[in-house]
SEVO-491690 format. One record per residue (C-alpha): x, y, z; residue in three letters. Coordinates in nm, 3 decimals. Each point is the difference from the previous one (the first is absolute). Example, Ala and Ser with C-alpha at 12.3 -4.5 7.8 and 13.67 -1.06 7.14 Angstrom:
// residues 2
        px        py        pz   residuo
     1.230    -0.450     0.780       ALA
     0.137     0.344    -0.066       SER
***
This chain:
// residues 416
        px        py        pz   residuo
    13.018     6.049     8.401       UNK
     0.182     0.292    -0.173       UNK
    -0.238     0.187    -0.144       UNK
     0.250     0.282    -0.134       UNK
     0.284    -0.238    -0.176       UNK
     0.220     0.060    -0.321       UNK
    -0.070    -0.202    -0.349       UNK
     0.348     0.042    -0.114       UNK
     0.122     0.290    -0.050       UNK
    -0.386     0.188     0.102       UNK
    -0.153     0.022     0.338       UNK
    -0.357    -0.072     0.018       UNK
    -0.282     0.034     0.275       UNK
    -0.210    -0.309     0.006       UNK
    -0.024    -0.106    -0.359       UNK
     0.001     0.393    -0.159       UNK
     0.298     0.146    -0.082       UNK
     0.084     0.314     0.219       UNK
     0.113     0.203    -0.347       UNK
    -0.345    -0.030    -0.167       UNK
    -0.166     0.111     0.315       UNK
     0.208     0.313     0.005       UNK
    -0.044     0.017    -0.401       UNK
    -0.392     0.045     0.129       UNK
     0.051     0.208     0.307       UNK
     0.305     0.185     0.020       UNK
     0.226     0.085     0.279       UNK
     0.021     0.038     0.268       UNK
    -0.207    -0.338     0.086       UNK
    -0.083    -0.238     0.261       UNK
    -0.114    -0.355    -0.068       UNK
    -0.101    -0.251     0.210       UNK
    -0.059    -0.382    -0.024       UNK
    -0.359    -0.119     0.055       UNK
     0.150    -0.333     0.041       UNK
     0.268     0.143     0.280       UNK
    -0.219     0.125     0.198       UNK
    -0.290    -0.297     0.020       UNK
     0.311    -0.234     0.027       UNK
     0.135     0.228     0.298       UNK
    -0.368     0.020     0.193       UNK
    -0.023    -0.381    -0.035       UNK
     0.329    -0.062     0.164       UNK
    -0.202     0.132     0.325       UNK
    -0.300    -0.125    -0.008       UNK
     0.144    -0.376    -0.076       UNK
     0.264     0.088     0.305       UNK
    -0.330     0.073     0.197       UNK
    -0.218    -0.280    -0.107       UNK
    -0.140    -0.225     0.284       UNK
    -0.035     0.309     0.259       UNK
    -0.243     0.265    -0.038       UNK
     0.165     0.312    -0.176       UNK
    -0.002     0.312    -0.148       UNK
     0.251     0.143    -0.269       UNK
    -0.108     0.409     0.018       UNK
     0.239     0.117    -0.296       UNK
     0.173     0.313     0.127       UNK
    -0.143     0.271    -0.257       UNK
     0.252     0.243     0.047       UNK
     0.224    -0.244    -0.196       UNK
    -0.184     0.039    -0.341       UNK
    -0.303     0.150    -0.040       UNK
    -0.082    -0.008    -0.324       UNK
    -0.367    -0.137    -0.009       UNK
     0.067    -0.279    -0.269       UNK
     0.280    -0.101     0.204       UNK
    -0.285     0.017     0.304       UNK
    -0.223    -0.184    -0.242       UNK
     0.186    -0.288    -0.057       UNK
     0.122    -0.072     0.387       UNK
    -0.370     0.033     0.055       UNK
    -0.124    -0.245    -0.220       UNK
     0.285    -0.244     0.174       UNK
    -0.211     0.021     0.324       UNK
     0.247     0.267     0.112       UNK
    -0.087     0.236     0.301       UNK
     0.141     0.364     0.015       UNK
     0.161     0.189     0.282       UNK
    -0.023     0.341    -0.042       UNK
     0.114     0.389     0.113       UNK
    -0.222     0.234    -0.104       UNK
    -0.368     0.037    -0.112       UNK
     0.113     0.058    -0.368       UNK
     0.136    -0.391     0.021       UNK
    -0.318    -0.138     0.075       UNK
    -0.187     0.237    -0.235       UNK
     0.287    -0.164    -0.235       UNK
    -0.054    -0.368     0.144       UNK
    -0.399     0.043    -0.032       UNK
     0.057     0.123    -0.383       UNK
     0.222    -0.362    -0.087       UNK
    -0.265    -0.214     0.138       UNK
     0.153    -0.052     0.346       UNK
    -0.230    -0.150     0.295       UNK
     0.004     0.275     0.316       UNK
    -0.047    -0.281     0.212       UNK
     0.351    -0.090    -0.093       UNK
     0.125     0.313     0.065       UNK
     0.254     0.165     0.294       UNK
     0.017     0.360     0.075       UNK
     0.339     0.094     0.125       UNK
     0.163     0.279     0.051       UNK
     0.073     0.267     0.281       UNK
    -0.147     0.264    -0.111       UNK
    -0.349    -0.071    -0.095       UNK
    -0.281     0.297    -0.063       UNK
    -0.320    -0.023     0.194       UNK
    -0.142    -0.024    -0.378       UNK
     0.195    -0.270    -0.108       UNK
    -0.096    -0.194     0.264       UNK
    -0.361     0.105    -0.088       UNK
     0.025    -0.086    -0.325       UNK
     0.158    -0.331     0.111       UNK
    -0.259    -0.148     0.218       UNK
    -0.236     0.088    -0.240       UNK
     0.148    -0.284    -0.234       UNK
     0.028    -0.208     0.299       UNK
     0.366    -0.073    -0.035       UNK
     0.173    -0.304     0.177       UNK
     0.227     0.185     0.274       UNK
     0.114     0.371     0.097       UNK
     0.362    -0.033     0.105       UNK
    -0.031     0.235     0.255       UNK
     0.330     0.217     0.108       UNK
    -0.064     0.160     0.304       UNK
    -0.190     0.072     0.325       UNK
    -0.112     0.294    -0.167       UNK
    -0.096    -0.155    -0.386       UNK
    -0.205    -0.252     0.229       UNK
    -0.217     0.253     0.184       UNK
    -0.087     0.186    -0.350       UNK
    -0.075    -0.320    -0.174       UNK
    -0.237    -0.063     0.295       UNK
    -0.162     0.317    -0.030       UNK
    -0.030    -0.040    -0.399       UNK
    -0.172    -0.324     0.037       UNK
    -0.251     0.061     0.303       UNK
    -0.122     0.265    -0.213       UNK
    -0.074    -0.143    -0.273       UNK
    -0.135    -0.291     0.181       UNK
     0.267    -0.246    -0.139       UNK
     0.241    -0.266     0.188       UNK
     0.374     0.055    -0.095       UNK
     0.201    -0.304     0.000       UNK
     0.379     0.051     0.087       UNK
     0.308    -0.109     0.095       UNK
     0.290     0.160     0.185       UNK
     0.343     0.079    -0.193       UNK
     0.260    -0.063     0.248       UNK
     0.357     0.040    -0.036       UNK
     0.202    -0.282     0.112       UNK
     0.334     0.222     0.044       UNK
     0.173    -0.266    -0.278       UNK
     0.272     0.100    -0.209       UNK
    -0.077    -0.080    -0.365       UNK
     0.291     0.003    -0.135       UNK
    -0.079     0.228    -0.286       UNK
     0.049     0.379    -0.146       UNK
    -0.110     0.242     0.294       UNK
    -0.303     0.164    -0.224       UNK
    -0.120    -0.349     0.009       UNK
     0.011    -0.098     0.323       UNK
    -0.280     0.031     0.192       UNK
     0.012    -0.222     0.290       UNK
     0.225     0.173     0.219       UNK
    -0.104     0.187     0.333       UNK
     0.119     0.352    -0.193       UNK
    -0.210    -0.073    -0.308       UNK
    -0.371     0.198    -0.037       UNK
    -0.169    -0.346    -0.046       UNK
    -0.194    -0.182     0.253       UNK
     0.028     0.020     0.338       UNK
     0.197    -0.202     0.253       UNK
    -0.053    -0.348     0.173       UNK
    -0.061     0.172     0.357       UNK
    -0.241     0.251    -0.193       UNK
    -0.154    -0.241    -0.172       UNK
    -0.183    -0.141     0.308       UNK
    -0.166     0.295     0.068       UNK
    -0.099     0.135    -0.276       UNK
    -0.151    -0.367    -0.078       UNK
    -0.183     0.032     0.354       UNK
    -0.158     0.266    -0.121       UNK
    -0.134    -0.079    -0.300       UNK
    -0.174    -0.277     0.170       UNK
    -0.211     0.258     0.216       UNK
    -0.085     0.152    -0.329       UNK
    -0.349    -0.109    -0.099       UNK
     0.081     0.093    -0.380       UNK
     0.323    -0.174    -0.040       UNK
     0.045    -0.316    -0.025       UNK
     0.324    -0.159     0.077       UNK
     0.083    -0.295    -0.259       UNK
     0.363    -0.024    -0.055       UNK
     0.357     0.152     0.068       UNK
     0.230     0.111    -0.281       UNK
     0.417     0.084    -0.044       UNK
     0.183     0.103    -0.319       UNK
     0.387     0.058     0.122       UNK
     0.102     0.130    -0.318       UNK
     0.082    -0.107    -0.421       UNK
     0.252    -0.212    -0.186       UNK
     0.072    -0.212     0.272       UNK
     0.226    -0.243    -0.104       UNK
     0.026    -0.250     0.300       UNK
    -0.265    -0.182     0.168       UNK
     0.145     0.092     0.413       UNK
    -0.142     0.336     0.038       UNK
    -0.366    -0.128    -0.126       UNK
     0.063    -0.274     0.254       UNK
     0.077     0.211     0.281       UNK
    -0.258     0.233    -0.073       UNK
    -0.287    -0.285     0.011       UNK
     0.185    -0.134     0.336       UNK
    -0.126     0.373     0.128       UNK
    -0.365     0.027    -0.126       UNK
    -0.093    -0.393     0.110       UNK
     0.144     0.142     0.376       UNK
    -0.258     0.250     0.025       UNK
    -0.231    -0.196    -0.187       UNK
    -0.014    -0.175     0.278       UNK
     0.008     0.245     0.229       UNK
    -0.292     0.123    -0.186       UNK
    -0.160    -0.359     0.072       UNK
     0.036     0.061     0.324       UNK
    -0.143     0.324     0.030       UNK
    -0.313    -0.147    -0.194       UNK
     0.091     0.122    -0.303       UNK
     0.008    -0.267    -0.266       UNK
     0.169     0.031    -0.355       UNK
    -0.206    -0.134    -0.300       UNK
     0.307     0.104    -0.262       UNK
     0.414     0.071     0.023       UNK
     0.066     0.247    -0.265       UNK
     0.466    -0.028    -0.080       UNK
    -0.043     0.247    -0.263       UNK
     0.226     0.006    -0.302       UNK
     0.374     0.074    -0.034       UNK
     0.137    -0.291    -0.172       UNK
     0.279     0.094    -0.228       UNK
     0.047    -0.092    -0.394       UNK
     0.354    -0.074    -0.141       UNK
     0.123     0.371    -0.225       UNK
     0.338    -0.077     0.016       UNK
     0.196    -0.249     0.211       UNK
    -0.247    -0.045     0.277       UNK
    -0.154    -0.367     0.126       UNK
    -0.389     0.056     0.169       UNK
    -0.087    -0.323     0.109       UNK
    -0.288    -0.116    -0.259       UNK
    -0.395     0.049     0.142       UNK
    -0.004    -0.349     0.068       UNK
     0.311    -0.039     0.215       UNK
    -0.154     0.326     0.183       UNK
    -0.377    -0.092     0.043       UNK
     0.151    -0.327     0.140       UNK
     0.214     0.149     0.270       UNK
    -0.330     0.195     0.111       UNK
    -0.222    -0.312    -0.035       UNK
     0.263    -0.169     0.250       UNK
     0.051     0.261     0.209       UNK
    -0.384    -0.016     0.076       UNK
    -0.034    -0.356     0.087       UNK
    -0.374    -0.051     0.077       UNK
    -0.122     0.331     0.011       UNK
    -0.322     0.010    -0.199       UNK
     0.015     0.350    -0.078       UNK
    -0.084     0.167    -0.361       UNK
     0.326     0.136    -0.184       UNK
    -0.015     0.315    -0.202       UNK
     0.312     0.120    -0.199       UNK
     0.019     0.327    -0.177       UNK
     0.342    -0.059    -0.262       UNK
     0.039     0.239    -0.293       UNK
     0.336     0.007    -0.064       UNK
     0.037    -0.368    -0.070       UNK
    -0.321    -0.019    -0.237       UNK
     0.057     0.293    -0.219       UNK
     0.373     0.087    -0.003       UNK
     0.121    -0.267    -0.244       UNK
    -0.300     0.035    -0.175       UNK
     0.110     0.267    -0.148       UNK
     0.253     0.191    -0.237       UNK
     0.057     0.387    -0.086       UNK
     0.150     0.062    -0.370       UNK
     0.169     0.323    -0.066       UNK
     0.194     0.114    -0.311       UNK
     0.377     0.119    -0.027       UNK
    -0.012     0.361    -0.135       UNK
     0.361     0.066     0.050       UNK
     0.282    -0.178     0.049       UNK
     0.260     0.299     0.209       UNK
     0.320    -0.099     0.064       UNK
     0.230     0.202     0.275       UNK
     0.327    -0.046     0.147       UNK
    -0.153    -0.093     0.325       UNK
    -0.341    -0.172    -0.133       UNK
    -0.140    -0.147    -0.265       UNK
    -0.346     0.060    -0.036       UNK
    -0.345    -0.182    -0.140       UNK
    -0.230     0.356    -0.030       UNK
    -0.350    -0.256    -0.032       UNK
    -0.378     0.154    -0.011       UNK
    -0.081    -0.123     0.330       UNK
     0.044     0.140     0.300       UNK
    -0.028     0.058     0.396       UNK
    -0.349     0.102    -0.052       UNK
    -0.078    -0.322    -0.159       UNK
     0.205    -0.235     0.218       UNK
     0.125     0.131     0.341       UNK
     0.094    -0.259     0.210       UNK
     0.368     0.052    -0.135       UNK
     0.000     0.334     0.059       UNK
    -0.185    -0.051     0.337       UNK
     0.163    -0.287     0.160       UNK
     0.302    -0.082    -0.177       UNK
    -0.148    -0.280    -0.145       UNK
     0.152    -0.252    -0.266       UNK
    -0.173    -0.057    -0.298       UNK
     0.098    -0.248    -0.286       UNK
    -0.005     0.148    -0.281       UNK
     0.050    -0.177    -0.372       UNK
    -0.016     0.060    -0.365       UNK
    -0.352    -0.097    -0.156       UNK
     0.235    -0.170    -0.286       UNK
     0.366    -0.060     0.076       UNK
     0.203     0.131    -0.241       UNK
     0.336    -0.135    -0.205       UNK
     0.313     0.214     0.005       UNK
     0.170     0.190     0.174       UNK
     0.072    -0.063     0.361       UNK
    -0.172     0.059     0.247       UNK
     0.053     0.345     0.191       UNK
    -0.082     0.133     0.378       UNK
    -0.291     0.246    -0.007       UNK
    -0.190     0.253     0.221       UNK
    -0.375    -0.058    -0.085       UNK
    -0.139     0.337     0.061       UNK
    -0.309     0.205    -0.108       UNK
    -0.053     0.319    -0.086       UNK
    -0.229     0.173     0.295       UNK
     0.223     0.266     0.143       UNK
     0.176    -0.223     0.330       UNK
     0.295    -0.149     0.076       UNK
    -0.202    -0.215     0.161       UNK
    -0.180    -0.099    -0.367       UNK
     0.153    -0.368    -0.044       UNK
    -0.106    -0.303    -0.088       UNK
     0.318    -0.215     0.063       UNK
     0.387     0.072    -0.013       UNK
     0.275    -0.160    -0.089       UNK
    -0.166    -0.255    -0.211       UNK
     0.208    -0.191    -0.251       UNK
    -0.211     0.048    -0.309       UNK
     0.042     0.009    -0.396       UNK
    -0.150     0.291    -0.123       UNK
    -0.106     0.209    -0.314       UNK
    -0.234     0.290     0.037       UNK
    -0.369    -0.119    -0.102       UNK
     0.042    -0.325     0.215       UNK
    -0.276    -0.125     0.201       UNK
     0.098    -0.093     0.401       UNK
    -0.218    -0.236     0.219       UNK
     0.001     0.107     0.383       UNK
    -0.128    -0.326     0.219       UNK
    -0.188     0.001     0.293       UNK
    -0.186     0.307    -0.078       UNK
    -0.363    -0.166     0.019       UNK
    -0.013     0.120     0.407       UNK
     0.067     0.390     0.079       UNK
     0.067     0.074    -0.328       UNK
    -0.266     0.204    -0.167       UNK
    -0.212    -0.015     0.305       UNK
     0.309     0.239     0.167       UNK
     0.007     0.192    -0.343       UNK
    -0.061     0.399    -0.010       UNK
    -0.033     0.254    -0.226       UNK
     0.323     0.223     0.096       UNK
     0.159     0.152    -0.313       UNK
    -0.396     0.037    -0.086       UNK
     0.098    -0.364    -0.173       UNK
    -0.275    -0.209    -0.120       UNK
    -0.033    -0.314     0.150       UNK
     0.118    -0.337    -0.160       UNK
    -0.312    -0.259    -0.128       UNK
    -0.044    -0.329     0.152       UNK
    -0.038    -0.290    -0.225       UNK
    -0.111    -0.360     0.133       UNK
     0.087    -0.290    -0.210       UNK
    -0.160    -0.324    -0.002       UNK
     0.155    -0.298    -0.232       UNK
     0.017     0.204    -0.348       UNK
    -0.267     0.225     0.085       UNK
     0.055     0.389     0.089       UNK
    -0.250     0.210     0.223       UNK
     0.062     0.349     0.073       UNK
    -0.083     0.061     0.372       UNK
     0.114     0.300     0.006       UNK
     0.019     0.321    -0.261       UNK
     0.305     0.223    -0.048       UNK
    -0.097     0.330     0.180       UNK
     0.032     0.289    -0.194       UNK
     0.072     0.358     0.033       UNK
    -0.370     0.084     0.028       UNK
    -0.047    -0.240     0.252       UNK
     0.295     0.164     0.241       UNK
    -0.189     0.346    -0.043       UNK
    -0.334    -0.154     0.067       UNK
    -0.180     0.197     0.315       UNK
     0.198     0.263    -0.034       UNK
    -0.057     0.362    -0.058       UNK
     0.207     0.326    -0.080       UNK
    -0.091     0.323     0.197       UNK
    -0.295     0.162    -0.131       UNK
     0.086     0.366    -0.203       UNK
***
């Protein structure tokens, strides 16, 4: 189901029409689709059904709590980065006990704070992340349950910045590594081992590198076997890639099957941890053409949005589609720059688009519901955008404009 789809000549998300929202709460604005995103979370868990499973929604994708909210009340689980996620994923009505703690550089404190919730899993990193989780958990008396990150050495395929499976990346450590470090923790009276974990990186778009990557983990899974180490879950991460542009992911289905094969008769518990492919579609950013500057070498859109609100462009070269919230009769269509106005080079949303334009139009950017405001800053001391969340013909605002008096917030001139 499209849940962002034109009625003639006027795009709409779900059954509201994207103008009126805007009419309500200005722009810049992000919207997403209630509907896309339960429709996207289902696609995994009926993939899974059958096997037992986990679906940890990556937070890092989106982490606005309705958006939280709503996965939650789907049965979702959460993988998250930082404490502030699960203080985030507690707040939405998320289970802990559904909940993965990744990340390579965990604080003593978060991890604290994290066994104190009785989370699922810690991800752990490193030899050295291992030893202070031990520490943190003997004293407080607790039992942490983790599972190595390895990396599997597998090219993904994908933009560098997003790669993370490959022996140069920070994440994980390596297959030969792997069995030590999992040796250890078994000596550990306050760890407990339960599971092994790999994430090689986002937007894949073919199903090989998650193939090879498995072939890896189930070899030292059973090396692990034989060691007396025994596996209760396989954690594959995330990383599956959504269509912006020309690209052709295989669908979840096509994807959870080639694991499910791959596996055979292994009864073994399967956690995934997408983001990407649950929120990205879900969502829209709407910006408004201020200018329209024409130049012998450029012509270009001047809109209200900008780096700070979206900055995977800017950041990874990425494509974006990006539409008129009502087409409009006339004149033809023209090739446009569509820039904003924070002081970069850099500050683009898309170029060379063929658009029809008047100053005062309204442009849809797609794929913004992952890394879009969740990657969004302040620079230019710019307010950030609202996020709206629209269910059939109903409008909740799940997110507030900021304003100037929020930006200055906690700070403080120099006394006299």
């Amino acid at each position: 189901m499209d849940c962002f789809s034109y009625r003639g000549a006027e795009l709409y998300a779900e059954d509201t029409p994207v103008e009126a929202i805007v009419e309500r709460f200005g722009t810049p604005c992000y919207i997403y689709s209630r509907k896309a995103l339960e429709t996207a979370l289902a696609e995994y868990q009926s993939a899974l059904a059958g096997c037992d499973h986990l679906v940890c929604y990556a937070v890092k994708a989106n982490s606005n709590l309705a958006v939280l909210d709503i996965l939650a009340r789907q049965g979702a689980g959460f993988d998250i980065v930082s404490r502030g996620e699960l203080e985030r994923v507690i707040a939405a009505g998320g289970d802990p006990a559904k909940v993965v703690f990744s990340g390579v550089g965990k604080r003593p404190e978060e991890m604290a704070f994290a066994l104190e919730q009785d989370i699922a899993c810690f991800n752990v990193e490193s030899a050295a992340e291992l030893e202070v989780l031990a520490a943190v958990a003997a004293e407080m008396g607790k039992v942490a349950p983790v599972s190595v990150r390895v990396n599997p050495d597998v090219d993904a395929k994908t933009h560098p910045y997003i790669s993370t499976g490959l022996k140069e990346n920070k994440f994980g450590v390596t297959v030969e590594e792997a069995r030590q470090v999992y040796r250890r923790a078994a000596q550990l009276d306050s760890i407990a081992v339960v599971g092994i974990d790999c994430h090689i990186g986002s937007q894949l778009t073919e199903i090989s590198p998650f193939i090879d990557a498995l072939r890896r983990l189930l070899a030292l899974v059973d090396e692990l076997a034989g060691d007396g180490i025994e596996l209760r879950h396989l954690d594959l991460g995330g990383g599956l890639g959504v269509r912006y542009a020309d690209e052709t992911p295989p669908a979840v289905a096509d994807y959870i099957a080639a694991i499910r094969r791959e596996l055979g008769e292994r009864q073994v518990k399967l956690v995934f941890e997408p983001g990407r492919s649950i929120a990205a579609n879900a969502g829209l950013l709407v910006t408004r053409v201020e200018y329209l500057k024409p130049t012998p070498a450029h012509n270009f859109a001047l809109v209200d949005a900008a780096m700070n609100d979206l900055l995977r462009p800017s950041l990874y070269q990425a494509w974006m589609d990006i539409q008129p919230v009502r087409h409009r009769d006339g004149s033809e269509d023209a090739s446009w720059d569509v820039v904003g106005p924070v002081c970069e080079t850099g500050d683009f949303l898309g170029k060379a688009r063929q658009l029809r334009l008047e100053a005062g139009d309204l442009l849809a950017v797609s794929g913004a519901g992952a890394y879009g405001f969740t990657m969004s800053s302040n620079y230019n001391s710019r307010p950030r955008a609202p996020e709206i969340i629209v269910d059939g013909a109903s409008i909740h605002c799940a997110r507030e404009r900021e304003t100037i008096a929020d930006l200055m917030r906690g700070e403080h001139r120099l006394p006299d």
